[in-house]
C-alpha positions as CSV (number, residue, x, y, z in Angstrom):
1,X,-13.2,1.4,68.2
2,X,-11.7,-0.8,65.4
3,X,-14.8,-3.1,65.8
4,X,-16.6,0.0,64.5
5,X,-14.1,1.2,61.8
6,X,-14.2,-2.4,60.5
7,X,-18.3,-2.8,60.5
8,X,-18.0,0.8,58.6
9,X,-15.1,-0.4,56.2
10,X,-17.2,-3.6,55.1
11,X,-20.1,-1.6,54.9
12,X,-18.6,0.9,52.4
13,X,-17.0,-1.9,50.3
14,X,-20.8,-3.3,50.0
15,X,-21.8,0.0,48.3
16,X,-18.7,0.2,46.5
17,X,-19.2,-2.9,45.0
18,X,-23.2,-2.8,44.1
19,X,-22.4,0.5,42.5
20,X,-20.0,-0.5,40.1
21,X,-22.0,-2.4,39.0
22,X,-24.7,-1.0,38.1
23,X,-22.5,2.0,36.3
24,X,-21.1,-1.0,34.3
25,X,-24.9,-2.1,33.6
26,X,-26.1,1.2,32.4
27,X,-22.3,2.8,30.7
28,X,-20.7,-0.8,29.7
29,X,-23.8,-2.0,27.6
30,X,-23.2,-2.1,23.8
31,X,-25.5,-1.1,21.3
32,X,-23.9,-1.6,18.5
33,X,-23.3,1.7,17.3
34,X,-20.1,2.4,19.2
35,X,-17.3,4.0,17.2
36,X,-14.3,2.1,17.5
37,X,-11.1,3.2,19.7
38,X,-9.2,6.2,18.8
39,X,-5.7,5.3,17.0
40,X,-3.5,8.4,16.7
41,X,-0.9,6.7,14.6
42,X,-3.6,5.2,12.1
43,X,-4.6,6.5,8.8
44,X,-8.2,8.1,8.9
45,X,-10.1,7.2,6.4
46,X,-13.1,9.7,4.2
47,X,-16.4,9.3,5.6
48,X,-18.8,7.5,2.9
49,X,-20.9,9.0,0.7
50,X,-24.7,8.4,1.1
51,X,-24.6,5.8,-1.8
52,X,-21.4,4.3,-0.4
53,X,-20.4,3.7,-3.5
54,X,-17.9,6.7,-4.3
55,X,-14.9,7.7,-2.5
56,X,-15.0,11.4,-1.4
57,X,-11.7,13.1,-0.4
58,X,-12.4,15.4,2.7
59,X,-12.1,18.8,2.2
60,X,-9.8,21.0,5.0
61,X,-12.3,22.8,7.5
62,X,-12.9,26.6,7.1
63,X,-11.7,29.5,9.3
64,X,-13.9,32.2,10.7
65,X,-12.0,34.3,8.2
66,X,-13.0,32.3,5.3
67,X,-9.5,31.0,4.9
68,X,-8.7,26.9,4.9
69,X,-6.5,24.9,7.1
70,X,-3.0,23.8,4.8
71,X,-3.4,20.2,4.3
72,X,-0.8,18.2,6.9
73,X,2.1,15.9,5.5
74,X,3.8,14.0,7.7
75,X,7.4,15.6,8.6
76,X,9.4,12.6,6.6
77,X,7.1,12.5,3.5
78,X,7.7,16.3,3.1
79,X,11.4,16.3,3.3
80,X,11.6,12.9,0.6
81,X,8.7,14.5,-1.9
82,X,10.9,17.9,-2.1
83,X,14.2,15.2,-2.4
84,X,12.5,13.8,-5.8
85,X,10.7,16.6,-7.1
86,X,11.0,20.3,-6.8
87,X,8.2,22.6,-5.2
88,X,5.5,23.5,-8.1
89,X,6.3,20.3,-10.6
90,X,3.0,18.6,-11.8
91,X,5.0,15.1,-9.8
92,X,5.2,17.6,-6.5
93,X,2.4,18.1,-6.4
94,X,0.9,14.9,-7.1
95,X,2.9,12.9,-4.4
96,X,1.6,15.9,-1.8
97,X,-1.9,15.0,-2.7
98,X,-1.1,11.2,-2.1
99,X,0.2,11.9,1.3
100,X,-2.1,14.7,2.4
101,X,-4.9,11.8,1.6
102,X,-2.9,8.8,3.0
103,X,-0.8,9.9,6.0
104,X,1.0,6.9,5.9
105,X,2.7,7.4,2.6
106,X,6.2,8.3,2.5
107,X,8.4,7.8,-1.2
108,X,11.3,6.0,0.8
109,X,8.8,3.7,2.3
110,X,7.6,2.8,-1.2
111,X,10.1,2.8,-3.1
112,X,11.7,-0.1,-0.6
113,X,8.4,-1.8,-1.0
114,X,8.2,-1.2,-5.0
115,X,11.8,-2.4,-5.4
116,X,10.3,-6.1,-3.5
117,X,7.7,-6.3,-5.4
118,X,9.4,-6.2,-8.8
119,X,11.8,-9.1,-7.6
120,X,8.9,-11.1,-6.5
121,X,7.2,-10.3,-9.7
122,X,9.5,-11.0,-12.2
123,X,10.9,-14.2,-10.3
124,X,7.4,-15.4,-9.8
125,X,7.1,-14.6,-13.8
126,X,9.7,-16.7,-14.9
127,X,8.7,-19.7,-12.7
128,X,4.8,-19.8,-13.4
129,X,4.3,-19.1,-9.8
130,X,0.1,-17.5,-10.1
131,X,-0.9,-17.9,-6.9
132,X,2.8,-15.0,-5.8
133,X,1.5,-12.9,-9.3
134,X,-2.0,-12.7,-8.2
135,X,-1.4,-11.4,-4.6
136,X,0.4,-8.1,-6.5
137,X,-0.7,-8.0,-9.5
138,X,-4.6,-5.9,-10.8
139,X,-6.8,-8.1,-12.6
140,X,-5.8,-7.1,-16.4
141,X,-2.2,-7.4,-15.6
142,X,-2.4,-10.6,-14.0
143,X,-4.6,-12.4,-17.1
144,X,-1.9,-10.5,-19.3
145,X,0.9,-12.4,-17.3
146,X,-1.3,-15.9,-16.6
147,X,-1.6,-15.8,-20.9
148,X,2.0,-15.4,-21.6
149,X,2.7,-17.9,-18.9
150,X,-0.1,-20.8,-20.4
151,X,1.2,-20.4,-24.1
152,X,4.5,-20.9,-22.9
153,X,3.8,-24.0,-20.8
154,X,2.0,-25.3,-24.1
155,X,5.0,-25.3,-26.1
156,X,6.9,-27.1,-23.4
157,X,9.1,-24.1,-23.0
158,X,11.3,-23.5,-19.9
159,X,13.0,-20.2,-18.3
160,X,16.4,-20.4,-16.4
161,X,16.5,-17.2,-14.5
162,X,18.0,-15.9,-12.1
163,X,17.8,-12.2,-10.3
164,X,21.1,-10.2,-9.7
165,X,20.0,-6.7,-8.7
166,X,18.7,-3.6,-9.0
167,X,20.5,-0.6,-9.6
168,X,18.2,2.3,-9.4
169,X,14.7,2.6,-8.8
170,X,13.3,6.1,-9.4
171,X,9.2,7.8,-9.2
172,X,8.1,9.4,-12.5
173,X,5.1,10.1,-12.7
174,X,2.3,9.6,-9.6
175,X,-1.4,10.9,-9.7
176,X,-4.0,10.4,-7.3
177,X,-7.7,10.2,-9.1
178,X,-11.2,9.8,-7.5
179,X,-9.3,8.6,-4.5
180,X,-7.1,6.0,-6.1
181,X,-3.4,7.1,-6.2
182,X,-1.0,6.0,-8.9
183,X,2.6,6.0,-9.1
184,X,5.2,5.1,-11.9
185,X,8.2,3.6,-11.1
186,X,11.1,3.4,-13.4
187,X,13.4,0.1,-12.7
188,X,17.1,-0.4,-13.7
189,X,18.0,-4.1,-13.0
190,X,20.4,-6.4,-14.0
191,X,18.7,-10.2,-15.0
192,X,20.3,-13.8,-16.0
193,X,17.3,-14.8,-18.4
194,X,17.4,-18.0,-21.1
195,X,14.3,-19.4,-22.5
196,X,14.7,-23.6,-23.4
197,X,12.8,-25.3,-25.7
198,X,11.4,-28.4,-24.5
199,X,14.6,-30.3,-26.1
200,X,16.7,-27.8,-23.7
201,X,17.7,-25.7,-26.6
202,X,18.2,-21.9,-25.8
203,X,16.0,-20.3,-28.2
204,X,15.8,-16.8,-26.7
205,X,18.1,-14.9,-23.6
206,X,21.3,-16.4,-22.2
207,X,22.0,-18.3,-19.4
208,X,25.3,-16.8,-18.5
209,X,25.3,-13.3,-19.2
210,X,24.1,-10.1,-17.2
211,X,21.7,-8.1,-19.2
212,X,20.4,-4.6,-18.1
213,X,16.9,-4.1,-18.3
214,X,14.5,-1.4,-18.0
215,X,11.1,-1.7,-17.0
216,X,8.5,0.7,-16.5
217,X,5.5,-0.2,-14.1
218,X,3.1,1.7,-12.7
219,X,1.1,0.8,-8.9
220,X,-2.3,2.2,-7.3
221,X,-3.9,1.9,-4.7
222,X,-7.7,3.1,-2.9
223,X,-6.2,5.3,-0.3
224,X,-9.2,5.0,1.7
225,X,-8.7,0.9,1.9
226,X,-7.3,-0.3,5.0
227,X,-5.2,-2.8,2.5
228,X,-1.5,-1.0,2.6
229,X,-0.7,-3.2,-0.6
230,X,0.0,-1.5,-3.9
231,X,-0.8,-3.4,-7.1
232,X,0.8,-4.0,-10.4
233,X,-1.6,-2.3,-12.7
234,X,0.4,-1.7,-15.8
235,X,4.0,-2.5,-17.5
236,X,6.3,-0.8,-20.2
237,X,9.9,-2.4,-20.9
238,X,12.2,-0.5,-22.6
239,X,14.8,-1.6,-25.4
């Protein structure tokens, strides 16, 4: 009896084995036109348009009733947009747009971010560093800041800096346009800053005092790019 329950056991295996594989032939063949694995944690991005040039923000599906679907925020990005601005201000309602289109967005999140940049930045700044200034900074800022830098280098002019802190860092403004979101940041920090001639003279700043400075800058980003890194794309200082 177990001669015949192992003759049937090898003969099941046999088919077992020749139809797997021929499910893989026919269901594991690619064509090429497989949509990639479903992420629930990643940010979906707007279909293209038939041009694939424009960005198109989706619009929430209709009810049967005519009625649409309130756009979702993620829990944490609700509670910090009502923290900064109240319910029915123009900056609101802006920031709700930018996280209705980017689910990732939170203000904490990017403010932390915003607040590493500007050290990066400004450091990078004051020691010529392009190649930093160019991974965060738009095109027209970054030949704005690569000019400054150039005419300084040409009259042999150095800056001692160093960076002590920031003490606030606060959204003011944030708009989200044909799919590119903007948001204003107001810095508060506190700088050690001397410019030397090329004798070693201090002709502008001072190399041991704290000064408080306030910058403006503004940062955007596609929200349908799968780049998470905001850009530099403008600058106000404030005396």
């Amino acid at each position: 009896m177990n001669g015949f329950v192992d003759i049937y056991t090898i003969i099941f295996l046999v088919l077992a084995v020749v139809i797997f594989f021929r499910l893989r032939n026919v269901l594991g063949r690619r064509t090429g036109n497989e949509r990639p694995p479903f992420d629930p944690y990643s940010r979906h991005e707007a279909p293209p348009t038939a041009s694939g040039d424009e960005k198109v923000i989706s619009l929430p599906p209709r009810r049967s009733n005519g009625a649409t679907d309130a756009p979702v925020i993620a829990p944490a990005a609700e509670a910090q947009i009502k923290t900064l601005a109240p319910e029915g201000s123009s900056l609101n309602e802006a920031l709700r747009a930018i996280a209705t289109a980017d689910r990732n967005f939170d203000p904490d999140t990017f403010i932390a971010g915003a607040k590493g940049a500007y050290e990066m930045i400004v450091t990078a700044f004051a020691e010529g560093d392009r190649k930093t200034l160019k991974q965060l900074l738009s095109r027209e800022v970054y030949d704005g800041f690569v000019a400054a830098i150039t005419e300084r280098e040409g009259r042999q002019e150095t800056i001692e800096f160093r960076f002590v802190g920031i003490d606030k860092a606060e959204i003011t403004d944030a708009s989200l346009k044909g799919g590119t979101a903007q948001i204003t940041v107001r810095f508060l920090s506190k700088l050690i800053s001397a410019t030397h001639d090329k004798e070693g003279n201090v002709i502008d700043g001072d190399p041991v005092h704290v000064g408080d400075v306030t910058d403006i800058w503004t940062f955007a980003r596609d929200v349908a790019s799968r780049d998470p890194n905001w850009k530099l794309v403008a600058t106000e200082s404030v005396e």
